[in-house]
Phi, psi and omega in degrees: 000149182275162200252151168065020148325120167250099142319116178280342164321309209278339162320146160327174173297302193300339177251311170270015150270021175261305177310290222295345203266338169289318164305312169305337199260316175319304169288347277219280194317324185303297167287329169117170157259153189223104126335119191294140160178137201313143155281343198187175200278179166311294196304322188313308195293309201295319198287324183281350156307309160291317155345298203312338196266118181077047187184133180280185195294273223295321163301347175292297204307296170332309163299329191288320201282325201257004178290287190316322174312333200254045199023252160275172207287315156312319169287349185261347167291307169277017177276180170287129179315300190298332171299303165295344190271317182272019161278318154297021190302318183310333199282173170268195247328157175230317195278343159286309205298299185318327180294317180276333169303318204273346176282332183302288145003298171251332132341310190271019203234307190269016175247197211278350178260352179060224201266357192277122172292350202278354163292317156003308214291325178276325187312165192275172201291310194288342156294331168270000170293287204295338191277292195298349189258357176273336189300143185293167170062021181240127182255161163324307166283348164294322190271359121295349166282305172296313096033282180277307155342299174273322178234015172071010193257169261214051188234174184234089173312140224201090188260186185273025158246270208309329174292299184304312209287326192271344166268286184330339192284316180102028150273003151195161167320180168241151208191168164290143182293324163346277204285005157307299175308310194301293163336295183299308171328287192315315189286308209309128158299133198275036174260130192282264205327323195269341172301310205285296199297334166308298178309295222286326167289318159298350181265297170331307179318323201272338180293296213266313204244304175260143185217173189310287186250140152086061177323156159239083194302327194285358167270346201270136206265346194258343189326308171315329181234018151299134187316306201281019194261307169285327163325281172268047152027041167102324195251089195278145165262172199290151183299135167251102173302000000 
């Protein structure tokens, strides 16, 4: 390791919420801007997200398209668990994910809004936090994907590309991706575009460039001012969560 290394880590809040609004700006050229604007309806966004863990894009989609074959969130409610689980084979575990998909299901079917999500949009965040992570299988980051995605609010989804890119760089400590959203959350400016382009880029980045194992750092647009870049003289090793 190189020595006597100033770690952006070890900076204040206020600099290293300077760092991330540098990333967002760094990346911008690589990646494009990315205008918030829905990808897919709510319901869509919430089941493929849970699909989405552990499973690559085209295997979600593939499961979301052949899940919906077997027809509306009621009729997917009342199939058989093993049905829904091999409608869903592409995602990876299928035989967990289907039981929570279908409790999710029947938890938003009975509650006062069914499946139309859009009271989301007015509720204050941390009630629409909590109404969507009470759901079985929805996690902080789903209800944050759906949320800032669908409904512009003014929160940061926080997957294993944003979690990784954003420690290594040295904008928070290492941590559980839990408390990465909260962290991360805390630095963020409370603007939905610039949040969604921030994700969407850090994700990509982290996809293309910084990856789990052999980053390719001597190509890496953030290398100047990343910790584990400085760190490790370039030879970043592979992520350990």
């Amino acid at each position: 390791m190189t020595a006597d290394v100033a770690l952006n880590v070890a900076r204040p809040e206020p600099e290293r919420a300077d760092l991330l609004v540098w990333v967002k700006n760094t990346l911008r050229p690589e990646y494009g801007e990315r205008p918030l604007s829905p990808r897919r309806d709510p319901m869509h966004e919430l089941v493929s997200t849970i699909l989405s863990q552990r499973t690559t894009h085209a295997d979600e989609e593939a499961a979301y398209h052949e899940l919906r074959g077997l027809g509306d969130w009621d009729a997917i409610i009342a199939a058989p668990v093993e049905t829904v689980a091999h409608a869903i084979r592409r995602s990876n575990y299928p035989e967990s994910k289907a039981p929570r998909i279908q409790q999710a299901l029947v938890a938003l079917r009975d509650s006062p809004g069914g499946y139309d999500l859009d009271f989301l949009r007015e509720l204050p965040v941390k009630d629409a936090l909590k109404f969507l992570t009470d759901l079985p299988g929805v996690g902080i980051k789903t209800a944050s994907l759906v949320l800032l995605f669908n409904y512009a609010r003014p929160v940061f989804p926080v997957d294993t590309h944003v979690h990784r890119v954003t420690t290594r760089v040295g904008a928070i400590p290492k941590m559980g991706e839990q408390a990465a959203h909260r962290a991360l959350l805390k630095l963020l400016p409370p603007d939905p575009p610039f949040l969604y382009e921030l994700h969407v880029n850090l994700l990509r980045h982290g996809q293309r460039v910084c990856s789990w194992t052999a980053p390719k750092c001597g190509v890496c647009v953030l290398r100047e001012r990343c910790d584990a870049y400085a760190v490790y003289d370039g030879r970043v090793p592979s992520w350990k969560a």
